[in-house]
C-alpha positions as CSV (number, residue, x, y, z in Angstrom):
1,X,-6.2,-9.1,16.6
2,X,-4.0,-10.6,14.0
3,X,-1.0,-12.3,15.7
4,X,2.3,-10.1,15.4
5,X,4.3,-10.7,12.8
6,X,7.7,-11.5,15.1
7,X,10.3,-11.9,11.9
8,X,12.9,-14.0,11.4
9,X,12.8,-14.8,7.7
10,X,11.9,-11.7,5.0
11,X,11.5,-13.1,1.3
12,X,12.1,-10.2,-1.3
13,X,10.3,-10.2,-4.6
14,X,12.4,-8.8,-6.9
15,X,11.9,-8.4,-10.4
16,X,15.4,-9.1,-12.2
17,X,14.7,-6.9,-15.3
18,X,13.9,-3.9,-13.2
19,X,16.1,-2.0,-10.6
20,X,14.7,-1.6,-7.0
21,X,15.6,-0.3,-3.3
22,X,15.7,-4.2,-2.4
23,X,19.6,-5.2,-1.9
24,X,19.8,-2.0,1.4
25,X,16.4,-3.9,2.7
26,X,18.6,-7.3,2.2
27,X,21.6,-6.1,3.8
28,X,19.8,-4.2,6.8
29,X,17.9,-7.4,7.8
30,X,21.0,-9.5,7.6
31,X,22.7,-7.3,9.6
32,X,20.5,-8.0,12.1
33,X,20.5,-11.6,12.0
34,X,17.6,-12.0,9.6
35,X,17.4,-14.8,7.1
36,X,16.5,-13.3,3.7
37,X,15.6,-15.7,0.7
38,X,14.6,-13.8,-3.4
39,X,11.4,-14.5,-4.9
40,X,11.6,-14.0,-8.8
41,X,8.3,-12.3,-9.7
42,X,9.0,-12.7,-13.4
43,X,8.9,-16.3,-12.9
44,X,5.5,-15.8,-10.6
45,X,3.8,-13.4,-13.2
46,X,4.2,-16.0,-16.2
47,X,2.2,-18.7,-14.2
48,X,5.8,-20.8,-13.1
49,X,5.4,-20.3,-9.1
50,X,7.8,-23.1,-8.0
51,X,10.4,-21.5,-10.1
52,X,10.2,-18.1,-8.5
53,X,11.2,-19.8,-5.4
54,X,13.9,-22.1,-6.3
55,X,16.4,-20.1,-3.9
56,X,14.2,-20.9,-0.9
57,X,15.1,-24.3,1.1
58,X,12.5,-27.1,0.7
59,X,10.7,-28.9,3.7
60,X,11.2,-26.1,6.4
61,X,8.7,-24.7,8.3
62,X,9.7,-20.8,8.1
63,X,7.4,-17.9,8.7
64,X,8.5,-15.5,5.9
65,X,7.6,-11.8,5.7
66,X,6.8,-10.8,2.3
67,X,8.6,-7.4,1.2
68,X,8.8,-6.8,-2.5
69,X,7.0,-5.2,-5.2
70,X,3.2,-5.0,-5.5
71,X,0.9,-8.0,-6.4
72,X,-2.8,-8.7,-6.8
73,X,-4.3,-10.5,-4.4
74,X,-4.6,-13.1,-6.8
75,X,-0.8,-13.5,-7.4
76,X,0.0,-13.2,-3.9
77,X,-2.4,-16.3,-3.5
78,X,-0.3,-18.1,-6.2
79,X,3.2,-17.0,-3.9
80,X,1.0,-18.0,-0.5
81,X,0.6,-21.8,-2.4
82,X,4.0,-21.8,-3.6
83,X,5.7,-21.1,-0.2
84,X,3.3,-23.6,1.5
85,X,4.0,-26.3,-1.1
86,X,7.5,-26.2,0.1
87,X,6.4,-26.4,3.7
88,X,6.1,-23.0,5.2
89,X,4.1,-19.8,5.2
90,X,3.7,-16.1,4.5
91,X,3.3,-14.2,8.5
92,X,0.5,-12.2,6.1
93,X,-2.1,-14.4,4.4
94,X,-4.0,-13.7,1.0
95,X,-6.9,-12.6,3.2
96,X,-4.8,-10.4,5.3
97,X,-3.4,-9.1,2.3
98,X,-6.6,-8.1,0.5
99,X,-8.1,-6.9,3.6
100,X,-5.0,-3.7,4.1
101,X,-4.7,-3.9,0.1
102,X,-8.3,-2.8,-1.5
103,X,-10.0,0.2,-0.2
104,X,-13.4,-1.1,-0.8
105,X,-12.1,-3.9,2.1
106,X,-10.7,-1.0,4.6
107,X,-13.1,1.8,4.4
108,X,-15.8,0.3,6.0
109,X,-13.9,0.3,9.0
110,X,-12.2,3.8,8.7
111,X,-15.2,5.1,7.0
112,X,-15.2,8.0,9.4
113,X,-11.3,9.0,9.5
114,X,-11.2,9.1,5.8
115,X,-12.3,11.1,2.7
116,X,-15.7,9.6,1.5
117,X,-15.7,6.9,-1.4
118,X,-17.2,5.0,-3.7
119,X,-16.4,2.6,-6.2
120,X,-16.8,0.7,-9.0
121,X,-16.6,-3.0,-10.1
122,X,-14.9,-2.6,-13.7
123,X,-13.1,0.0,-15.9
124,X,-16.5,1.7,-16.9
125,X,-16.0,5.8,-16.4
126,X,-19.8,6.8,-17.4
127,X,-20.8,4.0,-14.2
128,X,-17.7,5.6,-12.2
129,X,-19.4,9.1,-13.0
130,X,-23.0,8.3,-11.8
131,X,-21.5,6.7,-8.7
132,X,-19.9,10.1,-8.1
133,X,-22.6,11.8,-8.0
134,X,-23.6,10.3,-4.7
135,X,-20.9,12.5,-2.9
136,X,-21.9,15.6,-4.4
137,X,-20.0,17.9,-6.8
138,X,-16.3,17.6,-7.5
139,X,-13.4,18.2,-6.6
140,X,-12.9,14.5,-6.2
141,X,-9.8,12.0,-6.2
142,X,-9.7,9.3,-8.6
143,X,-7.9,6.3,-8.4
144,X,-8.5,2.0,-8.8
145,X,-9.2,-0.1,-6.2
146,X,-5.0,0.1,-5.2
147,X,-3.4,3.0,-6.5
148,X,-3.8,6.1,-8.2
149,X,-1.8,7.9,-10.8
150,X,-0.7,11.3,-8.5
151,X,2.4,10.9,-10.6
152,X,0.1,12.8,-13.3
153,X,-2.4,14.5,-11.2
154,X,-3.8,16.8,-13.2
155,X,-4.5,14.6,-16.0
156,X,-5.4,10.9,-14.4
157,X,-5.7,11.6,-10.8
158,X,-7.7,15.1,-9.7
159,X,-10.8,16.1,-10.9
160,X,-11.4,19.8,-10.4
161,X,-14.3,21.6,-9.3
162,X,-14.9,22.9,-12.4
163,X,-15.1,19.5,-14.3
164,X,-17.8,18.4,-16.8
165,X,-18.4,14.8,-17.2
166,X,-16.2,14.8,-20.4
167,X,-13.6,16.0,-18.3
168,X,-14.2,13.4,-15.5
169,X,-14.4,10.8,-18.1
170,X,-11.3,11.5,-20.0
171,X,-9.7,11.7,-16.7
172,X,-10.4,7.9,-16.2
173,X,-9.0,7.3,-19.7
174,X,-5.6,8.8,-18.8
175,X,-5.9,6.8,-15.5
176,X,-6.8,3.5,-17.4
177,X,-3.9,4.7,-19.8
178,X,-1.7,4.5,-16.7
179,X,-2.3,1.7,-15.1
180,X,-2.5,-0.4,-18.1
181,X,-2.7,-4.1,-17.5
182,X,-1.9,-3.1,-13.3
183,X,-5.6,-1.3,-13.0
184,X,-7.0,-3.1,-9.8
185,X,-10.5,-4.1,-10.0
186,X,-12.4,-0.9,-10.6
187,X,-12.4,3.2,-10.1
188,X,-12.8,4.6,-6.3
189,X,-13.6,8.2,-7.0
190,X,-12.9,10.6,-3.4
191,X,-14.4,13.3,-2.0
192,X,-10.6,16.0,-2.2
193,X,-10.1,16.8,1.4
194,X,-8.4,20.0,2.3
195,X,-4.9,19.1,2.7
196,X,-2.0,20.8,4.1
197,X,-0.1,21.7,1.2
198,X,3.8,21.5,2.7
199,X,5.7,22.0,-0.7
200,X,5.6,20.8,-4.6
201,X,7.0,18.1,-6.5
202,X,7.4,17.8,-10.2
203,X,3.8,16.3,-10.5
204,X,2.3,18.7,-7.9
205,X,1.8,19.8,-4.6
206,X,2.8,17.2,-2.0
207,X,1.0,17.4,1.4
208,X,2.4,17.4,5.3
209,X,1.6,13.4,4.9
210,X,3.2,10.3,6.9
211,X,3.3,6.8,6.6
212,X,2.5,4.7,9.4
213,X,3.8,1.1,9.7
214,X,1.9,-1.3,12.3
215,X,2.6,-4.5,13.2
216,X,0.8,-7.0,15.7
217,X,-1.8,-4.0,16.2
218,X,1.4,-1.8,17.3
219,X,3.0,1.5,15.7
220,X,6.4,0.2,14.4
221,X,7.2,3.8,13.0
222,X,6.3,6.9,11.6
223,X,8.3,9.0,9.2
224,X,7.3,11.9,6.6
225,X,5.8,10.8,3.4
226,X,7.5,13.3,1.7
227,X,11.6,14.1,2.5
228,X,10.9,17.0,4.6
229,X,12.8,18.1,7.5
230,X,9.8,18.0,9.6
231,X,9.4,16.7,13.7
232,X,7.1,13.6,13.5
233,X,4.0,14.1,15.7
234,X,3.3,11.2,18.7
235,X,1.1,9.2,16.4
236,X,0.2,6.5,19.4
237,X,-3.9,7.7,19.4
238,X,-3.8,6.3,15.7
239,X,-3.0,2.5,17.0
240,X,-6.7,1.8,18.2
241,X,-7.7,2.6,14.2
242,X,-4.7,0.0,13.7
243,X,-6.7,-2.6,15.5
244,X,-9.4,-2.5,13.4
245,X,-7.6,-3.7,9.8
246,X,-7.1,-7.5,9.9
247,X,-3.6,-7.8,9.3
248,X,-0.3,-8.3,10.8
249,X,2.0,-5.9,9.1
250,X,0.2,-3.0,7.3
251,X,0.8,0.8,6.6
252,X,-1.6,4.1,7.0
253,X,-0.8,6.9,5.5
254,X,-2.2,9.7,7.0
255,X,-2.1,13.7,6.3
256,X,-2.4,16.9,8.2
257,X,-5.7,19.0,6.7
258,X,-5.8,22.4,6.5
259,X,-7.5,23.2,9.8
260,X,-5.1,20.8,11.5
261,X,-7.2,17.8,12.3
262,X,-5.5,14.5,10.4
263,X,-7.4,12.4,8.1
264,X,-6.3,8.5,6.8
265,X,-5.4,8.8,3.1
266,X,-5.0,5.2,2.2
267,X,-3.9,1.6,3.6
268,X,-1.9,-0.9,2.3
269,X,-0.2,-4.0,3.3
270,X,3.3,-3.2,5.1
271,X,5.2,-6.0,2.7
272,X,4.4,-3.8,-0.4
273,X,4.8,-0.1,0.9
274,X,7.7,1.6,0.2
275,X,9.8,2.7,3.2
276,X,10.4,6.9,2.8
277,X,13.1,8.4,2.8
278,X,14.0,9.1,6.5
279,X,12.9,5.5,7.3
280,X,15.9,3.1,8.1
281,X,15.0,-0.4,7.3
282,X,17.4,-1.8,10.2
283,X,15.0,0.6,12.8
284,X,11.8,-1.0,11.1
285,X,12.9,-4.9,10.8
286,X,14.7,-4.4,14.6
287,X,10.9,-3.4,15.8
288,X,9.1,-6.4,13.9
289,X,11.6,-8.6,15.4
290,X,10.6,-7.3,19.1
291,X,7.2,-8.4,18.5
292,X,6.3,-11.8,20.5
């Protein structure tokens, strides 16, 4: 099991030409005592590393928790080098990261909790279409190797029963479209599981889903996906899937189906998933700093 992720350094990656949720995340973790330190992912994204890290002390030896927006595994390799060039480390490694980050890493290993999958290796939608085929007719879920487009779900994310290869195709377009120079890897096309449909949001019907945040193998917390005044359910069974994803500090999202069984939606690492709405960040960074 990957060694628990007890924090007591958190470095944020903010982007300074974009608003995000970062400065509550900064002032909950202080007000508990935890050192924070910026990463400037402008600076990291144009190839200058050791400038996106000028506000973090050189020659230390801190164990910093990555929270921040989302990066490929190959720029979160360039921030691992970067934070050990100045002598200290990330508590999740690139390895770590990819392993919660790419579904084609964590399926095999929830293969049998989850909706069935396969992917691709490149943006091509006519190779994305015959690997479909191996799970039988639509409805599917489309997304990349990371994320999909649900934002727009009828147009770049569900493919109905009904669809015709033009239609599946063009739906990879308007995913493509989305994604632009973000897409991750390749298409994963899903079998659609029957989902407990709780209530709608602009893009569509949002499901009875929750996000799951593990640390050290543990459940840290669970709150509604979705900002629904719902009672969470005693989520403890799902630790011993926790245990089998790599990592230190990752997230499962998981939904009710329509019979009542729960399946795993996706995984992700935990320094890149958004906290939802009923989540306090003080209750999540007080439970990573009980971990020993």
């Amino acid at each position: 099991m990957p060694s628990s992720p007890a924090v007591k350094a958190i470095l944020f990656g903010r982007n300074p030409h974009q608003p995000d949720p970062f400065d509550v995340e900064a002032d909950a973790a202080e007000a508990l005592g935890v050192d924070t330190y910026q990463a400037d992912l402008s600076a990291l994204l144009s190839g200058d590393a050791a400038r996106a890290l000028t506000g973090v002390p050189e020659r230390g030896h801190l164990r910093l928790l990555y929270r921040g927006w989302m990066l490929t595994e190959e720029e979160y390799g360039e921030l691992d080098e970067a934070v050990r060039a100045l002598g200290h480390r990330l508590v999740t490694s690139p390895e770590q990261y990819a392993a919660a980050h790419y579904l084609p890493h964590w399926y095999p290993k929830l293969a049998g909790y989850t909706a069935r999958s396969v992917w691709t290796e490149g943006p091509d939608a006519a190779e994305a279409w015959r690997a479909a085929r191996k799970l039988g007719p639509p409805p599917y879920i489309l997304k990349d190797h990371v994320k999909s487009a649900k934002e727009r779900w009828a147009e770049a994310c569900f493919v109905p029963a009904d669809a015709t290869r033009e239609d599946f195709e063009r739906i990879c377009q308007n995913l493509l479209d989305e994604r632009g120079d973000r897409f991750e890897r390749g298409f994963v096309v899903r079998r659609y599981l029957p989902l407990k449909v709780y209530g709608r949001t602009p893009a569509g019907p949002a499901h009875l889903e929750f996000r799951l945040f593990f640390g050290g193998g543990r459940l840290l917390a669970a709150e509604p996906y979705h900002e629904f005044d719902v009672e969470v359910p005693d989520f403890t069974a799902f630790e011993a899937l926790g245990r089998r994803i790599p990592s230190p500090f990752f997230t499962l999202d998981v939904a009710m189906l329509e019979d009542g069984g729960w399946a795993v939606v996706e995984v992700n690492d935990g320094g890149v998933s958004g906290l939802p709405p009923g989540l306090d960040p003080r209750d999540l960074f007080a439970a990573l700093l009980d971990l020993r």
